[in-house]
Gaussian input, Z-matrix of N, CA and C with variables (Angstrom, degrees):
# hf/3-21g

backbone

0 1
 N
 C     1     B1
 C     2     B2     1     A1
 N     3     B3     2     A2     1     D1
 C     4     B4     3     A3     2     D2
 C     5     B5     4     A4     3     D3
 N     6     B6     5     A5     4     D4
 C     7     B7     6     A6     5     D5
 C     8     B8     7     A7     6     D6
 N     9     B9     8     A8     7     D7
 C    10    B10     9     A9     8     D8
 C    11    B11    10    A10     9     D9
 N    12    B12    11    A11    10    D10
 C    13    B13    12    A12    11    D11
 C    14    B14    13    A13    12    D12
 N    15    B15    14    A14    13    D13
 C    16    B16    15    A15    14    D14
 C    17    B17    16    A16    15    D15
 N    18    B18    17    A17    16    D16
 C    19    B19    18    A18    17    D17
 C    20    B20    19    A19    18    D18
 N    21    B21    20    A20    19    D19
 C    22    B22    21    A21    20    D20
 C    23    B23    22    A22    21    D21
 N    24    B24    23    A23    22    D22
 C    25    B25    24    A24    23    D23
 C    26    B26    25    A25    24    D24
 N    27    B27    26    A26    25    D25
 C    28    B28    27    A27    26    D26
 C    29    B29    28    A28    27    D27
 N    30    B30    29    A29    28    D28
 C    31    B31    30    A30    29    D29
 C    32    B32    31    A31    30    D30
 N    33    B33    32    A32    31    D31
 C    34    B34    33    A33    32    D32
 C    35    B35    34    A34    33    D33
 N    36    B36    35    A35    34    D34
 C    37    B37    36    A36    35    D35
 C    38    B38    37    A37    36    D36
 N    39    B39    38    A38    37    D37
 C    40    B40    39    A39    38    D38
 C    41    B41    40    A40    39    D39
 N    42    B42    41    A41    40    D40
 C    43    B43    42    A42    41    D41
 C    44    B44    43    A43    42    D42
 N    45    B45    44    A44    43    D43
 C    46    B46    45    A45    44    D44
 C    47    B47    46    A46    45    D45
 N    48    B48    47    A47    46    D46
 C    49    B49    48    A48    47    D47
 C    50    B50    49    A49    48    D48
 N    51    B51    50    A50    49    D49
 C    52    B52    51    A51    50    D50
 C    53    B53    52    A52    51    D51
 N    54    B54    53    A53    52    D52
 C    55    B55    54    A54    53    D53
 C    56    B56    55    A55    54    D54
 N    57    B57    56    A56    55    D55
 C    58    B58    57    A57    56    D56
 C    59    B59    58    A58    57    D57
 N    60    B60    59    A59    58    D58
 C    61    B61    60    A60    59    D59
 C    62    B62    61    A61    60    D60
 N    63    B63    62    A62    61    D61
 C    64    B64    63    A63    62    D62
 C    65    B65    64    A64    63    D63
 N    66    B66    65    A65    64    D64
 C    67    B67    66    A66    65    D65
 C    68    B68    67    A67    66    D66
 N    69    B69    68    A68    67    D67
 C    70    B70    69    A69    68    D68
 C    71    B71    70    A70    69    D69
 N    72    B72    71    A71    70    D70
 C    73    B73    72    A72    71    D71
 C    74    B74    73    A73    72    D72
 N    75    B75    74    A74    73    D73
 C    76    B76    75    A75    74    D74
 C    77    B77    76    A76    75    D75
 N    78    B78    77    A77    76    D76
 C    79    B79    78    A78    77    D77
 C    80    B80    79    A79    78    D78
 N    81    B81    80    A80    79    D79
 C    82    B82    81    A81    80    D80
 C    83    B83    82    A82    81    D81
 N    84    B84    83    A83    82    D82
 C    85    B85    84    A84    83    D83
 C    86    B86    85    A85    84    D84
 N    87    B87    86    A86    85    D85
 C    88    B88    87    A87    86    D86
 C    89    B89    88    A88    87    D87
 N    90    B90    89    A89    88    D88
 C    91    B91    90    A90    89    D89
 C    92    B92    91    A91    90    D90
 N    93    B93    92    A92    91    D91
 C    94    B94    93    A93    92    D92
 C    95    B95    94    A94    93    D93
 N    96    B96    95    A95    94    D94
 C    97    B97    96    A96    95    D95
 C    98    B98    97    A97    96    D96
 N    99    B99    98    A98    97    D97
 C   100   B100    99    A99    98    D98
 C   101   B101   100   A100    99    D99
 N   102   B102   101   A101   100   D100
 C   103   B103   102   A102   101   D101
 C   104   B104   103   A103   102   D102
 N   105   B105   104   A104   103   D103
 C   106   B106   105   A105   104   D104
 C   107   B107   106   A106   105   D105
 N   108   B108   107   A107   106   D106
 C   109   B109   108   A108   107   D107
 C   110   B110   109   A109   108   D108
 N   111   B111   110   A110   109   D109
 C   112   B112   111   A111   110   D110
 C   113   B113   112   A112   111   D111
 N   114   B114   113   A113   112   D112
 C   115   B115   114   A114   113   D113
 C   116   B116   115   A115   114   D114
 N   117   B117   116   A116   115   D115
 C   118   B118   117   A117   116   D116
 C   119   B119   118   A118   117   D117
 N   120   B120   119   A119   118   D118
 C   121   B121   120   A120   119   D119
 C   122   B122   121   A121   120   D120
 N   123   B123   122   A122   121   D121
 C   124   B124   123   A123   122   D122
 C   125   B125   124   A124   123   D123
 N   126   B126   125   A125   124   D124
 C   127   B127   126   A126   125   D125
 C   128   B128   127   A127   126   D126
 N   129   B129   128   A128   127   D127
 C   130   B130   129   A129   128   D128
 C   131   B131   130   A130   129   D129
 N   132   B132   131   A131   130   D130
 C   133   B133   132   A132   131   D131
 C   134   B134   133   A133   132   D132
 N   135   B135   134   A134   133   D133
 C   136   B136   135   A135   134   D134
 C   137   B137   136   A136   135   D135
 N   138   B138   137   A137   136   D136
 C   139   B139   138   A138   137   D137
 C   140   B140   139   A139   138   D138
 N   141   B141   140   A140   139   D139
 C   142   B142   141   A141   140   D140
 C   143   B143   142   A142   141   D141
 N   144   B144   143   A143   142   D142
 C   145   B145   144   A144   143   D143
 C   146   B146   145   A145   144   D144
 N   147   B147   146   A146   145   D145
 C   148   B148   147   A147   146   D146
 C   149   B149   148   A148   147   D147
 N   150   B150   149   A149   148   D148
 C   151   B151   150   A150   149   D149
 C   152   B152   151   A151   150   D150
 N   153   B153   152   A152   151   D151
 C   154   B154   153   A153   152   D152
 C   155   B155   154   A154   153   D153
 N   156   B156   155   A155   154   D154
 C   157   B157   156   A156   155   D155
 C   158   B158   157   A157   156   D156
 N   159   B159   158   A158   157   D157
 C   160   B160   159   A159   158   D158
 C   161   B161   160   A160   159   D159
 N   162   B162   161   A161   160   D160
 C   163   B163   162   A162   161   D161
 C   164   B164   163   A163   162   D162
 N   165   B165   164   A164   163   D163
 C   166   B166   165   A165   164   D164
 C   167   B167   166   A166   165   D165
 N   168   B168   167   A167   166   D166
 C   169   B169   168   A168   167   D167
 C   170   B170   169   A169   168   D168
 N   171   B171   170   A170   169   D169
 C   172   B172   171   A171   170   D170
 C   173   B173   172   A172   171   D171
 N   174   B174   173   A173   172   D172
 C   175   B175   174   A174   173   D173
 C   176   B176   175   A175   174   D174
 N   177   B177   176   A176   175   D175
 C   178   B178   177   A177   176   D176
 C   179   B179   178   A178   177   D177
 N   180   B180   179   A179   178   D178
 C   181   B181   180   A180   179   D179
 C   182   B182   181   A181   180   D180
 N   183   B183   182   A182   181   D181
 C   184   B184   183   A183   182   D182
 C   185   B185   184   A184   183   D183
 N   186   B186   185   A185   184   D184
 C   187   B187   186   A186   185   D185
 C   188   B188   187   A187   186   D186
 N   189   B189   188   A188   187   D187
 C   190   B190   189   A189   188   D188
 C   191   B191   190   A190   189   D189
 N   192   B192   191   A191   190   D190
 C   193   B193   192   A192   191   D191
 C   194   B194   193   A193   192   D192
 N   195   B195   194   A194   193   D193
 C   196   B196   195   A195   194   D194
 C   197   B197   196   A196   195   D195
 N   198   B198   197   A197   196   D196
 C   199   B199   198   A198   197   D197
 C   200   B200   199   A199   198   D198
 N   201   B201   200   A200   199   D199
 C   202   B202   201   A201   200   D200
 C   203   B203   202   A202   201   D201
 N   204   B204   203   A203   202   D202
 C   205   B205   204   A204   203   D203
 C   206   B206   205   A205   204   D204
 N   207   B207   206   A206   205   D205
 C   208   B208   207   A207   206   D206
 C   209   B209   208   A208   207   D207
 N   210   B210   209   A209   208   D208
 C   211   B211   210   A210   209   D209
 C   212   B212   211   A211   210   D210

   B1=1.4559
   B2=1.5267
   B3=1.1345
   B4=1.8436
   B5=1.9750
   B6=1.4301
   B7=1.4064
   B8=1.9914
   B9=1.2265
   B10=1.2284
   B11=1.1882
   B12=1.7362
   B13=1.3556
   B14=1.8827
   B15=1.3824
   B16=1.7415
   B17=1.6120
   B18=1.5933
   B19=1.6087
   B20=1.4296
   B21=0.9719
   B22=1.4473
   B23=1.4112
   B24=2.0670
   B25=0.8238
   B26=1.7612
   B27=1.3760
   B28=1.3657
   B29=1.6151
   B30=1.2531
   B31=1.3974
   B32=1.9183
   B33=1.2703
   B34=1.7483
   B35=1.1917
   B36=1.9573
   B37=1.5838
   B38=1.7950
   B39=1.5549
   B40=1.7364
   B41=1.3024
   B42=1.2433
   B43=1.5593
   B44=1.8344
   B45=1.9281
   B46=1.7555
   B47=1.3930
   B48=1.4605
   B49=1.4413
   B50=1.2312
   B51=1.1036
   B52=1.8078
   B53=1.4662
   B54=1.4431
   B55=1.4750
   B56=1.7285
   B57=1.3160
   B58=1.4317
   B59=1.4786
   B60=1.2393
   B61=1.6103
   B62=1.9036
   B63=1.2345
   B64=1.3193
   B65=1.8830
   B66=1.1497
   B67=1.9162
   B68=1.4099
   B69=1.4020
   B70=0.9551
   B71=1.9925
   B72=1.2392
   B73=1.6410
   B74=1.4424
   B75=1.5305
   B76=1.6187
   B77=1.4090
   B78=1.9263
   B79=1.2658
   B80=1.4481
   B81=1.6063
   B82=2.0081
   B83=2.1739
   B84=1.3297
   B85=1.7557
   B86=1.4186
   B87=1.3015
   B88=1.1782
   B89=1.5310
   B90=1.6668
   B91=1.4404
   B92=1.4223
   B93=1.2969
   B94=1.5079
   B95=1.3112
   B96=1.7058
   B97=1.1122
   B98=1.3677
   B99=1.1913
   B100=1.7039
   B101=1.7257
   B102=1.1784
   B103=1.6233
   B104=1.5503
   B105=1.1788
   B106=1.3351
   B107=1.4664
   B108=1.3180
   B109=1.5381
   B110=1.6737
   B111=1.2688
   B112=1.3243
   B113=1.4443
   B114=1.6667
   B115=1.5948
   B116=1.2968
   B117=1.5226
   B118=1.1227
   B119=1.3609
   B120=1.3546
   B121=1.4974
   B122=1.2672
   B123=1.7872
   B124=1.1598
   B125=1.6470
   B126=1.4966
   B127=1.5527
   B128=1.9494
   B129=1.2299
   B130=1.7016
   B131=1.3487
   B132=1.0648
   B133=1.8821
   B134=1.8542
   B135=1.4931
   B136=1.8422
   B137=1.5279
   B138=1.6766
   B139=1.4755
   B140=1.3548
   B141=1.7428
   B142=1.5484
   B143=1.5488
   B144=1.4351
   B145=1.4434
   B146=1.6590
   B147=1.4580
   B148=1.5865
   B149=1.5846
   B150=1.0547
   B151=1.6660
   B152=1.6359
   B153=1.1721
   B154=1.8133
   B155=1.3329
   B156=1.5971
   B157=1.4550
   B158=1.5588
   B159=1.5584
   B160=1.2899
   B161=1.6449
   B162=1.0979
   B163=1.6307
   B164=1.6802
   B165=1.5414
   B166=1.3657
   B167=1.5036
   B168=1.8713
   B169=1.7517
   B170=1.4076
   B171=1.7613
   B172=1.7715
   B173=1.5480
   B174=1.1659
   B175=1.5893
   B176=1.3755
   B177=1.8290
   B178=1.2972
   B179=1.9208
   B180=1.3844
   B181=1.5696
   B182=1.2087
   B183=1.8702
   B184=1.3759
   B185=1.3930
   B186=1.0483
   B187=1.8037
   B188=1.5330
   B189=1.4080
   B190=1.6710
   B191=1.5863
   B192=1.2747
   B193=1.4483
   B194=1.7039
   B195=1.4408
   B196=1.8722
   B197=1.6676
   B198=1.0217
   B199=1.8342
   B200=1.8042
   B201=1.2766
   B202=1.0321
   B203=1.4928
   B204=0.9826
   B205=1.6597
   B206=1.9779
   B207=0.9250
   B208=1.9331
   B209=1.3596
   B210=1.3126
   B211=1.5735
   B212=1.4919
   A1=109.26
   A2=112.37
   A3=120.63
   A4=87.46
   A5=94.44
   A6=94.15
   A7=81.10
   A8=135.19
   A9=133.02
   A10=132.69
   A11=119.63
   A12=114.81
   A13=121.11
   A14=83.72
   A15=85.59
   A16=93.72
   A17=104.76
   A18=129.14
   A19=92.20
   A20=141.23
   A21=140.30
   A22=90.87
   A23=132.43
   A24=141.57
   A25=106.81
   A26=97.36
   A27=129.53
   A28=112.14
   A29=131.61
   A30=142.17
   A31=91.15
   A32=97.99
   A33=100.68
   A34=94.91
   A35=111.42
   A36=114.99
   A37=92.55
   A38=115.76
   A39=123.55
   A40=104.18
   A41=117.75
   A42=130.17
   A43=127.48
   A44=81.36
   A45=82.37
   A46=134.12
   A47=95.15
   A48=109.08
   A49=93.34
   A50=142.67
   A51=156.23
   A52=80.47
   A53=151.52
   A54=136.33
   A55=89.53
   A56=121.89
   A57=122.66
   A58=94.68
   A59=138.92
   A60=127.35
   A61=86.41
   A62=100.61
   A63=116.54
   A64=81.45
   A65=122.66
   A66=122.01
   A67=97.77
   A68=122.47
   A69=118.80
   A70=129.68
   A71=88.47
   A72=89.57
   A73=120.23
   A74=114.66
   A75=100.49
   A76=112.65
   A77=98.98
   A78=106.30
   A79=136.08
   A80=83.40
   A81=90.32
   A82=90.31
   A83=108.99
   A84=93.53
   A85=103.35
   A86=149.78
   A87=144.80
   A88=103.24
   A89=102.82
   A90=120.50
   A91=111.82
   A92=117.39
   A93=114.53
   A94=132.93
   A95=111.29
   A96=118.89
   A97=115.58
   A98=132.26
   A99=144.68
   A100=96.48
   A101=113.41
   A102=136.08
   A103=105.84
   A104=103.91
   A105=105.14
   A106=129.67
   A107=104.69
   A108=125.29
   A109=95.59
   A110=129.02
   A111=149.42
   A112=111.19
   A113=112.37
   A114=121.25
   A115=109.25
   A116=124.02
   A117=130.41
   A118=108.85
   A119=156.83
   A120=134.85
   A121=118.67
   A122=125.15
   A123=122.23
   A124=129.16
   A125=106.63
   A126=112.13
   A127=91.22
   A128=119.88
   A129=112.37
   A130=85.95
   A131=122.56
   A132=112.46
   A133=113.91
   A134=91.02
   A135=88.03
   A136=111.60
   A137=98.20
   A138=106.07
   A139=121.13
   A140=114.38
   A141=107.42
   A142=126.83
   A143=109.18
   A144=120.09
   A145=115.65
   A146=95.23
   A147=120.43
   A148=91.74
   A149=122.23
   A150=123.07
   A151=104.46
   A152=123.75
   A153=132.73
   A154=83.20
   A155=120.39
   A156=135.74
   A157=115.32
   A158=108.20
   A159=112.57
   A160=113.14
   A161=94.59
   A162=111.71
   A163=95.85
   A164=125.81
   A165=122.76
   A166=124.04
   A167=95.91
   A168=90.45
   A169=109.11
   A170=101.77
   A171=99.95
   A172=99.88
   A173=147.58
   A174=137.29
   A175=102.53
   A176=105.77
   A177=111.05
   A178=88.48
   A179=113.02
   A180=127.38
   A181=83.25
   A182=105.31
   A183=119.24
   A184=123.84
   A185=132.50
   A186=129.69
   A187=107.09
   A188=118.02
   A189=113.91
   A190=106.13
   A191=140.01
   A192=159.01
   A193=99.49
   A194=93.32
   A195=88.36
   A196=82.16
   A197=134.78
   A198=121.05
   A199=100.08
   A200=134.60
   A201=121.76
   A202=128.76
   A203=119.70
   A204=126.21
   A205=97.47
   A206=125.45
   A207=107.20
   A208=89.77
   A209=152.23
   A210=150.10
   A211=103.31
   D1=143.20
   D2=-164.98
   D3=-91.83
   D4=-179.13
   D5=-158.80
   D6=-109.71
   D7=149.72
   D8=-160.22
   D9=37.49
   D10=30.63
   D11=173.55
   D12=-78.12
   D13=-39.47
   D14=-177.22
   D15=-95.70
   D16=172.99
   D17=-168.19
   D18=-81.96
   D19=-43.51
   D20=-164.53
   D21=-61.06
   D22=-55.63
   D23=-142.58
   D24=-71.99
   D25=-40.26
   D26=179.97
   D27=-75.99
   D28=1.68
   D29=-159.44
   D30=-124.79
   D31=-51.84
   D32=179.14
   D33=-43.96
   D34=-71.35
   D35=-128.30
   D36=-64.61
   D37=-33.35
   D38=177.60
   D39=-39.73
   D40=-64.55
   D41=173.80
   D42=-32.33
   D43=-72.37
   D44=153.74
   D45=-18.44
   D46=-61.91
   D47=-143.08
   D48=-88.51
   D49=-43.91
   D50=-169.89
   D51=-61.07
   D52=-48.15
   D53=-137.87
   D54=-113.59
   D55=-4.86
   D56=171.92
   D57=-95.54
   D58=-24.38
   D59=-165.51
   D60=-73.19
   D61=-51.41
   D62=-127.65
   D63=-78.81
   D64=-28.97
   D65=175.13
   D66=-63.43
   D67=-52.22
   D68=178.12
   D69=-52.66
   D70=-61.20
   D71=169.54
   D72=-65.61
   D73=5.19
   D74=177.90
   D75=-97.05
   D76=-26.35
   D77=171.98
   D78=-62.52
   D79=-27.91
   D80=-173.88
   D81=-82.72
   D82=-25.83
   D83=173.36
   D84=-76.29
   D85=11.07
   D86=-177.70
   D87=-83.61
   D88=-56.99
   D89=-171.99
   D90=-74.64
   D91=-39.57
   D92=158.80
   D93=-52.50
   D94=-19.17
   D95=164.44
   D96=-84.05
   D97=-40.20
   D98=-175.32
   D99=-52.77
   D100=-50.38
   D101=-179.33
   D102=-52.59
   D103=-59.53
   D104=179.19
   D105=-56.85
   D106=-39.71
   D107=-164.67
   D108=-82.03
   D109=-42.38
   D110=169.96
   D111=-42.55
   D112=-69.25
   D113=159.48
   D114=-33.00
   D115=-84.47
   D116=-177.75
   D117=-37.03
   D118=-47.19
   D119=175.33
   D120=-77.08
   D121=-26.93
   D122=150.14
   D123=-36.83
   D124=-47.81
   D125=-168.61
   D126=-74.37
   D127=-41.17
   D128=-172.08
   D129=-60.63
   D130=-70.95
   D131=-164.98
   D132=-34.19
   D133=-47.72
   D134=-177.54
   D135=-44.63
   D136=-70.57
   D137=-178.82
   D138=-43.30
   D139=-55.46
   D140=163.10
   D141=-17.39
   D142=-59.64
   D143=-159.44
   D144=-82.05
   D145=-22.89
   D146=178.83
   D147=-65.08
   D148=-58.26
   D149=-170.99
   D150=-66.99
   D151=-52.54
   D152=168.63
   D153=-25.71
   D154=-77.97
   D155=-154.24
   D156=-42.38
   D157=-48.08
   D158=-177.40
   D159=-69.27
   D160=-49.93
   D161=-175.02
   D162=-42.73
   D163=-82.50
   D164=161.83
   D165=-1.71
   D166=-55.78
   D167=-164.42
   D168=-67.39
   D169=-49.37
   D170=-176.48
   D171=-55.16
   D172=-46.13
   D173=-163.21
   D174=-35.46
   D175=-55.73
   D176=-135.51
   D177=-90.39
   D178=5.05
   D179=-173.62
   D180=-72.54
   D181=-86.06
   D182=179.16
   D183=-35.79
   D184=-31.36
   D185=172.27
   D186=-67.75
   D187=-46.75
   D188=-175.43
   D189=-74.70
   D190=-14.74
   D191=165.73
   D192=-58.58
   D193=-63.55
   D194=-161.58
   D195=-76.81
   D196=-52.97
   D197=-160.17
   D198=-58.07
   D199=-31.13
   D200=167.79
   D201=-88.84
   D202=-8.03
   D203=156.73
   D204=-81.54
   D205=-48.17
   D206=-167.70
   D207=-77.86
   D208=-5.51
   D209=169.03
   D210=-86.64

């Protein structure tokens, strides 16, 4: 028997193949999701540190302020 001669034969391989698209596209939304979720704690960390950052600068504002007013 040839491989897609009869309709039945031709109905599988459709089948197959629709349930191979479809493993496939869930996987690449799997990793697109991992990606995403990944970004998203990256970008909180930026901003986090951006605020650390500021906080620092005014300190070190405010320290040269008061050392030049008690001088």
């Amino acid at each position: 028997m040839r491989i897609g001669k009869t309709i039945g034969s031709k109905l599988y391989w459709g089948f197959g193949g629709i349930l191979v698209v479809v493993a496939v596209l869930s996987v690449a939304n799997l990793v697109a999701l991992f990606y995403e979720q990944g970004t998203k704690e990256t970008y909180k960390r930026v901003i986090e540190m951006s605020r650390q950052t500021s906080e620092v600068e005014q300190a070190v504002l405010n320290s040269g302020l008061h050392l030049r007013n008690y001088l």
